[in-house]
C-alpha positions, 0 to 999 in steps of 0.5 A: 513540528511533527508529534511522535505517536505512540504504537497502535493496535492496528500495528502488526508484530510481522510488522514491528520484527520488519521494521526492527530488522530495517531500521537505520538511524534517523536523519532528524526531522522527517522532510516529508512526515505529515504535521499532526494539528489539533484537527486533522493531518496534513501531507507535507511534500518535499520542496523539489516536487512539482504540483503536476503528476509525474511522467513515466517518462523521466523514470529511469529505466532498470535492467531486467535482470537486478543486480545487488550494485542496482538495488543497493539492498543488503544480501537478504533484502535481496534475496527476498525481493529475486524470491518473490519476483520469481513467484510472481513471474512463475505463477502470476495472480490467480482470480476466484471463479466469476470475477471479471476484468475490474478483478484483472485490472485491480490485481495488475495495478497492486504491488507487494513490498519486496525488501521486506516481509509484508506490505501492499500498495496500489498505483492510482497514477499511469505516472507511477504514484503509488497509495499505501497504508502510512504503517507500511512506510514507517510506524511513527513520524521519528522513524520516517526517512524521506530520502529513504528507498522502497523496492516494490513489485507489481502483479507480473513481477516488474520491479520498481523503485520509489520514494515516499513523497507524502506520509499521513499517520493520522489518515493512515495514508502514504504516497510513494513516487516511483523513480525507477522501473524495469521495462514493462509488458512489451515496453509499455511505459505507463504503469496500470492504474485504478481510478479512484471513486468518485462516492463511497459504495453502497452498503452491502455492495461487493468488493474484491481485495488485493492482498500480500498475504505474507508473515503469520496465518491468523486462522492457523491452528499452530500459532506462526503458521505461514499462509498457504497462498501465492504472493499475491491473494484475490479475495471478496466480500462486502462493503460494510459501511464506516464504524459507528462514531469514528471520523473517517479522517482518523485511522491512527488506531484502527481504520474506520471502514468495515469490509469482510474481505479475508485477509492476512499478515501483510494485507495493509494497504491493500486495495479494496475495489468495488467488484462492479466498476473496478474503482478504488474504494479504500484500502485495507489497514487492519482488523478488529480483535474483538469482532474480527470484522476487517478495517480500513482506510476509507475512500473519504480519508483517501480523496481528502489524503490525494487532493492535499498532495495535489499530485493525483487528479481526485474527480470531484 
C-alpha cells in the first residue's frame, strides 16, 4: 500500500499555493504512486504500458494553434500556458557567453510546466519520456492521480501533453510519457533529448543548469519580488559532490547532491549537465536554508530511478 508522507523542507510555498489552486478530489489509491518499503522506492507502472520505450510515432498530433476544447484546461490555466508559449516562441533561451552546443542541447531537451506557476523537467527519450522531480507531480502519494494530464512546453515553445507513468517520492523522481505534441522544428517527430551519464562527475567539475525560474525571487530585497528573467534561465557553477551521510537513493527531505548553480522558485526538476560532455548528471530539487548550498537528485538516484521503469535504456 502506498504510505502518506509528511510535508518536507524541500517543498516550495509557490509550490504548495499551485498545488492548493490545482488540487481535485482523489480518485483512491494511486495506479502508479511509488510503494515506500523499509529500504527503498519502487516506481510502480500502469498495467497498459509496455516495457519498451514508447515511439513518437503513436503520439497524437496538435494543432498549432491550442484551443481551450484542446487542452481541456480551466480559463487561467490556459491563459497561463498561451502566455508562457509566447515568451518562449518571442525570445527563445538566452546562453551565457562561452558555452557551447552541450549548452544549446540541454536548453532544447527542458521543459517548463505550463498550466502551473512553477515546475522543470527534461526529455532523456526522442520517444518522448520526460524526468522530473516527484514534488513537481504531487506533494505526497494521496495527492497523486495517475490518469491526471500535464500540459508542459519545450525550449522553442512547442507544446506537449503527458501522463506521469512512474512516481518516486522517495528518490524525489517522476516520469512522465508524452502522448500528445504540436508539430516540431520543420516536422520533426522526435523530441531533443539528453543522455544520461554513465558516472557521476568529478568534484569541482562544471555544470550548466536549465531552470524556470518563476514564482518568488529568494535574493530580492522586498520579500515576493518575481524574478527578472525569461522563461527559462541558463545558468552554471559546480558539481559539489553528495552531502556527507546522506543515501543518494533518498531525497524525500532534501536532495543529497550539491551543486551551486543559481537557482529559483520553479527550478525543481531542473536538469544539471555536465558543461563538457552535455550529459544528464542529475536535477535540480531543492536547497539548503542554512548554508544556501543548492541540492539535488543525483545521478545514482536517477540511474537506479530509469532502469526500475524499464522505459529508458540506462547505459551500464
Amino acid at each position: 500500500m502506498t504510505m502518506s508522507l509528511p510535508p518536507s523542507s524541500r517543498q516550495t510555498r509557490q509550490a504548495a499555493k499551485a498545488l492548493a489552486a490545482n488540487r481535485t478530489p482523489a480518485n483512491g489509491t494511486p495506479d502508479a504512486a511509488g510503494l515506500t518499503g523499509s529500504d527503498q522506492t519502487v516506481p510502480q507502472l500502469s498495467e497498459d504500458l509496455s516495457p519498451d520505450a514508447p515511439s513518437s510515432n503513436n503520439v497524437t498530433a496538435l494543432p498549432s494553434d491550442l484551443g481551450r476544447g484542446v487542452t481541456g484546461l480551466r480559463p487561467t490555466q490556459h491563459r497561463l500556458l498561451l502566455k508562457k508559449q509566447a515568451l518562449l516562441r518571442q525570445h527563445g533561451v538566452t546562453l551565457p557567453a562561452g558555452l557551447g552546443a552541450p549548452a544549446r542541447k540541454a536548453a532544447d531537451a527542458t521543459l517548463v510546466f505550463a498550466q502551473r506557476e512553477a515546475g522543470t523537467a527534461v526529455c532523456v527519450s526522442a520517444g518522448g519520456l520526460l524526468l522530473t522531480c516527484a514534488h513537481c507531480v504531487a506533494e505526497t502519494p494521496k495527492d497523486f492521480e495517475a490518469a491526471r494530464e500535464h500540459w508542459l512546453l519545450f525550449a522553442s515553445g512547442r507544446a506537449v501533453r503527458a501522463r506521469c507513468v512512474a512516481w518516486d517520492p522517495k528518490r524525489d523522481l517522476a516520469l512522465l510519457m508524452v502522448t500528445a505534441a504540436q508539430p516540431g522544428d520543420a516536422g520533426a517527430a522526435a523530441f531533443p533529448c539528453l543522455a544520461v551519464a554513465r558516472a557521476a562527475p568529478a568534484l569541482s567539475a562544471g555544470l550548466v543548469c536549465v531552470g524556470h525560474p518563476r514564482g518568488e525571487d529568494l535574493a530580492a530585497a522586498r520579500p515576493g519580488a518575481r524574478p527578472l528573467y525569461d522563461i527559462l534561465h541558463v545558468s552554471t557553477g559546480a558539481y559539489r559532490g553528495l552531502a556527507a551521510g546522506q543515501d543518494a537513493q533518498d531525497n524525500s527531505e532534501i536532495g543529497a547532491l550539491m551543486h551551486d548553480c543559481w537557482t529559483y522558485w520553479g527550478h525543481s526538476g531542473a536538469p544539471l549537465v555536465e558543461r563538457k560532455t552535455g550529459q544528464l548528471v542529475g536535477l535540480h530539487s531543492s536547497w539548503d536554508d542554512a548554508t544556501g548550498v543548492r541540492r539535488g537528485v543525483a545521478l545514482e538516484a536517477l540511474r537506479e530511478f530509469l532502469a526500475a521503469t524499464r522505459l529508458v535504456p540506462v547505459p551500464p
